[in-house]
N, C-alpha and C positions, 0 to 999 in steps of 0.2 A: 790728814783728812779731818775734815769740823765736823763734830759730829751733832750738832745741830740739823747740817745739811743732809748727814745720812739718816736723820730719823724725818725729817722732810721726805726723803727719797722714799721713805719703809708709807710715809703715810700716802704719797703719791702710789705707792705699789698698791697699797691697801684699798686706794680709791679706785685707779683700774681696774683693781681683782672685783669689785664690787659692781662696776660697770658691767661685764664679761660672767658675774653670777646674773644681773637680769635678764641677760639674752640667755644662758644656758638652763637657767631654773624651766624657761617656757618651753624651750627644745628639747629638756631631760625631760619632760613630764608629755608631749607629745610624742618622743620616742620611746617610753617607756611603755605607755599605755597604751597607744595606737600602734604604736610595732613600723610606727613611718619616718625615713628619710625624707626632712623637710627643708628642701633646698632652698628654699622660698622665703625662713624666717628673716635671713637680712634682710631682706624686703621690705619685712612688717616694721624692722627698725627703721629703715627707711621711710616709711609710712608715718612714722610717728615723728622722724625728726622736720620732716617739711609741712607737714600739720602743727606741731609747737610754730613754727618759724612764721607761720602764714599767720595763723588768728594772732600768735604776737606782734605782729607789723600792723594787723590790721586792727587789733583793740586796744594795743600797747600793756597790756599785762603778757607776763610768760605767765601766771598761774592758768589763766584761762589757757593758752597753749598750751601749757603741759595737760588739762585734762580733756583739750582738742585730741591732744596725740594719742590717749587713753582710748577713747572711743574711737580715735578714725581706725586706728591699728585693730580693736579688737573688732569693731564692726568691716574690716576687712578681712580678717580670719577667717569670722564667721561668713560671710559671703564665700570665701574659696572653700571654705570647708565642705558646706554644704553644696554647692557648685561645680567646682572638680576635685579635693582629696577624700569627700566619702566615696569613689568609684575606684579607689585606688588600694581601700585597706584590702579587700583579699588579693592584691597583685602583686606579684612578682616585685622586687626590690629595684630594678632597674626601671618597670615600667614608671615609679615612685619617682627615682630620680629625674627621671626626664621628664614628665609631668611639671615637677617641680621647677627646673630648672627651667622650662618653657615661662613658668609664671614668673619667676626673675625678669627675663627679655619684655615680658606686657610690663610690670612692674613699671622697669627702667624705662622704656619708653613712653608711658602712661605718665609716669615723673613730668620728665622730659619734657611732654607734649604741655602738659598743665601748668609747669613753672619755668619751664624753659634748663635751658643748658648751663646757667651762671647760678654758681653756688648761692648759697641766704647767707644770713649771718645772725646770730641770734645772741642778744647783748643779757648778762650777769642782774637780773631783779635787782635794784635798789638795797633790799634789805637783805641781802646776802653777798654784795660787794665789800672789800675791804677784807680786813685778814682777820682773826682771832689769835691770842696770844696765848702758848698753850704752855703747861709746868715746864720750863727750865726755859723760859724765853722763845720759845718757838713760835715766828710766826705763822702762820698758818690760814693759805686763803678761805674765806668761809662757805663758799660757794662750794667747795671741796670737800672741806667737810661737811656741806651738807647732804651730800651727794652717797657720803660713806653712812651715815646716819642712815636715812631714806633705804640704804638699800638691807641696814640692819633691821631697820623694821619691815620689809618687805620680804626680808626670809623666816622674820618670825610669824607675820605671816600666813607666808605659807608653810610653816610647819603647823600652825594651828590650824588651818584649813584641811590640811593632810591627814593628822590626826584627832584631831578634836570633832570634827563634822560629821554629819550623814555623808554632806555631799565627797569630804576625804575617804572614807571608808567605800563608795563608789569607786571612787578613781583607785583606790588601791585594790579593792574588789577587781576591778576593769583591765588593770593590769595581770591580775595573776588567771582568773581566767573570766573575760566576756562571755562567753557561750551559757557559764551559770549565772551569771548577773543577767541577763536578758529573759533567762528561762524564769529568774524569779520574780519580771515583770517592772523593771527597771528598764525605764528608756533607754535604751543603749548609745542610739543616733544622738539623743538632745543632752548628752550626757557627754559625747565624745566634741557635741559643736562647743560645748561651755570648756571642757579643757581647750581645744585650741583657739579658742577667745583668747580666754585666758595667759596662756602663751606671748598671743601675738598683741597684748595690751602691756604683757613686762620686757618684749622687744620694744615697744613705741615709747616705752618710757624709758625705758635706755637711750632709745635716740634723741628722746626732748632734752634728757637731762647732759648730753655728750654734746649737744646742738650747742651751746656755749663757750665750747672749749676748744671745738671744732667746726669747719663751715660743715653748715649742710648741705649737700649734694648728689648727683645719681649716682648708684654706685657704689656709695659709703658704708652698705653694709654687708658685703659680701666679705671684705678684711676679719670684720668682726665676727663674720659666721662662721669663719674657719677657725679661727678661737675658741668660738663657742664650743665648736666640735671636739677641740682639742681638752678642754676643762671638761667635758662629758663622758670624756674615754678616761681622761686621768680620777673624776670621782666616783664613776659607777654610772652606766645609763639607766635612768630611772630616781637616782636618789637626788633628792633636794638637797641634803645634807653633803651628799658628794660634790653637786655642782657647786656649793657655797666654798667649802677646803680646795677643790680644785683652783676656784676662780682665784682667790687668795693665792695658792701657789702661782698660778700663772704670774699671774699681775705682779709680784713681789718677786718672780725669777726671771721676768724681762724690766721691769726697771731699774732693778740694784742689779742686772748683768749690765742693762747701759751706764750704769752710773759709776761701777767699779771697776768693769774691764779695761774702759780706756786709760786708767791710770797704770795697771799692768804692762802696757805698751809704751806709757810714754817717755819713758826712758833711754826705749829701743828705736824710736822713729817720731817721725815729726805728728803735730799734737793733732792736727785734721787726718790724719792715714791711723794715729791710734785710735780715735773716736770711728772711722769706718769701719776699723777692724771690730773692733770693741761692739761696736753695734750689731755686726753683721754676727758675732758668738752668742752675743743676747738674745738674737731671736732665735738661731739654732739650739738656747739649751733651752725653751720651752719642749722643743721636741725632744731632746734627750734627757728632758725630765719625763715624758709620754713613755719613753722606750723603756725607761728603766723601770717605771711604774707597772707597764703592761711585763716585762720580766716576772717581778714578785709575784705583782696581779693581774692576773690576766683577764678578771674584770672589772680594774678598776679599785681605787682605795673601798667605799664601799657598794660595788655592786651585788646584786646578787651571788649564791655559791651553788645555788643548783639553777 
């Protein structure tokens, strides 16, 4: 095995796990704080990867797309927010779900109706095409690492936001208890529309920045939401800091299980039957990393202990 190709593989895992921390950091911080199942966040990624796609077809920059995706995502948030999931926080968990999952079906079909059934495609910026050459020969596409960068600075962040703010000390207020935040004359409502802005502007930006690697299309982010969900339970719901180690774990124990497993088999059977098999345990030990985690912790590496 080159191990060129396996540190390739570690930085491919690192860039996934960084993908899979934007969608979770905006889903950790709306279920932490609002106490809501948000069935609805692939949506907003979705939201954001077909707004990159369009104003870049149509202006021919992705920058101006990618800050298309920024605002169409979070000004969609905030419309559903205030729209349908403020009538949801004192509800029941279930009425949550299906709420939500309703706004999925407008979502996808609202797609749909606007750009049609046939996936976009959305092409590599000019000045992020081509590879970088990284210590010991490695090349390395830059587009990729730009993407790992981006999302380094995007949970630094929001840990400065979290803790360095009035507005973080809100949201952390917000989550431990609302009912004394409100009494001490703190908007509570314009407080709870700005997290899920927020949220659904680092799903949009997941999608612009996945919209390259991937076609854009309806549907695209319901995969990802289950992910998300899964990096949320393995770092603690609530914690930024957990979704960032969870997403890393994920992302680095599904692409070195695709990348390693099938060589374990190919010895035993032919080289298309080891790679299905191979695949098919990669994405089983994402969840048998979940299981073992909720074992130790049962909430999560750092969630809460009371």
């Amino acid at each position: 095995m080159s191990t060129i190709l396996l540190f390739e593989q570690i930085l491919n895992g690192l860039q996934f796990g960084i993908m899979l921390f934007l969608m979770a950091a905006g889903l950790t911080l709306v279920f932490g704080v609002m106490g809501l199942i948000n069935l609805a966040h692939g949506s907003l990624y979705m939201v954001g990867a077909f707004a990159c796609a369009a104003v870049a077809a149509a202006t021919g920059s992705f920058w101006l797309g990618v800050a298309a995706s920024l605002a169409a995502a979070a000004a969609a948030g905030a419309v559903i927010e205030v729209a349908v999931i403020r009538r949801l926080y004192g509800r029941d968990h279930l009425d949550q779900v299906l709420a939500t999952f309703a706004l999925i079906l407008v979502f996808s079909e609202g797609t749909r109706w606007i750009f049609g059934s046939f996936p976009l495609y959305l092409n590599v910026p000019a000045s992020l095409s081509g590879a970088v050459i990284l210590p010991g020969g490695v090349a390395y596409p830059t587009y990729r690492l730009a993407i790992i960068v981006v999302g380094i600075i995007v949970a630094a962040g929001l840990f400065a936001l979290i803790g360095k703010t009035r507005i973080g000390v809100q949201i952390r207020a917000g989550e431990a208890d609302r009912e004394m935040i409100a009494a001490l004359g703190i908007d509570i409502a314009r407080l709870y529309t700005f997290v899920f802005a927020l949220g659904a502007a680092l799903a949009g930006l997941a999608g612009a920045l996945v919209g390259t690697i991937q076609s854009v299309q309806v549907g695209m982010g319901e995969p990802v939401l289950i992910l998300a969900f899964v990096v949320i339970v393995i770092g603690g719901i609530g914690s930024i800091k957990g979704a960032l180690v969870g997403a890393i774990l994920v992302g680095l124990t599904d692409t070195l299980g695709r990348f390693l497993l099938p060589s374990l088999f190919a010895t035993m059977m032919s080289e298309s039957d080891a790679t299905s098999i191979g695949s098919a345990l990669a994405s089983m030990s994402i969840y048998i990393l979940m299981a073992l985690v909720l074992i130790f912790r049962p909430r999560g590496l750092f969630g809460a202990t009371n």
